[in-house]
C-alpha positions in Angstrom: 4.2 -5.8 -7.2 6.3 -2.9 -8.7 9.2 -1.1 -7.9 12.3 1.4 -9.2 14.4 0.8 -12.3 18.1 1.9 -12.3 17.1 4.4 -15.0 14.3 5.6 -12.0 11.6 4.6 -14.1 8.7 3.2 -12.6 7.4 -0.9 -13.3 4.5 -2.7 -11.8 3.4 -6.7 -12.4 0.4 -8.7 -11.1 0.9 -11.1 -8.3 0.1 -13.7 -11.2 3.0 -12.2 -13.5 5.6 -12.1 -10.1 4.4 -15.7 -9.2 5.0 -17.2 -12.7 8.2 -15.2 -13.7 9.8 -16.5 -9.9 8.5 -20.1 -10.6 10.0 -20.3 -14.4 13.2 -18.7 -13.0 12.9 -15.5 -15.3 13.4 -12.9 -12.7 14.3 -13.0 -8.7 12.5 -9.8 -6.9 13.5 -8.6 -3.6 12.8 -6.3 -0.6 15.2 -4.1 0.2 15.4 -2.6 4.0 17.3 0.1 5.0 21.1 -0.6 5.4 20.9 -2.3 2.0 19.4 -5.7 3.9 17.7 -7.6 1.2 14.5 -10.0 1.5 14.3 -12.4 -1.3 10.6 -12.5 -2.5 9.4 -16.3 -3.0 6.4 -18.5 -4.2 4.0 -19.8 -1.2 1.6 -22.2 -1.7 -1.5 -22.1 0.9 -5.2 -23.9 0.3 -6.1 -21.0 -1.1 -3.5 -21.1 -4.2 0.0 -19.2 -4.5 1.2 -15.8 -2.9 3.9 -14.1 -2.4 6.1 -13.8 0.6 9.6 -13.3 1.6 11.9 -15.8 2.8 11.8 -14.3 6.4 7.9 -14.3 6.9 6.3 -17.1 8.3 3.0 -18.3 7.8 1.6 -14.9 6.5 3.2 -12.6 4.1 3.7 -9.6 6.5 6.8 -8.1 4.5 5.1 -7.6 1.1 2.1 -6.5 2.9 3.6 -3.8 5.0 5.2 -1.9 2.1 3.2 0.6 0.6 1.1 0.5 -2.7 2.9 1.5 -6.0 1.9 4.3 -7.6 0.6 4.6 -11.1 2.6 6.6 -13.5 0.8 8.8 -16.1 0.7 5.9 -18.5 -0.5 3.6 -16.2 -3.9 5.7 -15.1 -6.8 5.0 -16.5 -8.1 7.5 -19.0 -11.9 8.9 -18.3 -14.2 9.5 -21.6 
């Protein structure tokens, strides 16, 4: 999960960071759609553990899916020896 900053910087979490920082109330993430439509991000539980979805998928989390990956700032790459 990742997205912009106001200052345009680039930040990225795990799913495990997201899932905990949603679950402990620390931060609320959300999709935004064109037209300024927002999609709250929220905790599913399946037999396979927790993911993430929004609040307008159903069973599977097609809106978090369907965005595209986020890319890796310099910082973020890893360096070859």
């Amino acid at each position: 999960m990742g997205g912009v900053k106001p200052d345009v910087s680039h930040w990225k979490l795990t799913q495990d960071k997201a899932i905990s920082y949603i679950q402990d109330g620390t931060y609320v993430f959300y999709i935004e759609k064109p037209g300024g439509h927002r999609l709250d991000v929220i905790v599913a539980t399946s037999a396979y553990g927790n993911c993430l979805k929004t609040d307008a998928d159903r069973e599977q989390p097609d809106k978090p899916l369907s965005l595209p990956a986020c890319r890796q700032t310099a910082a973020q790459r890893p360096r070859l020896t």
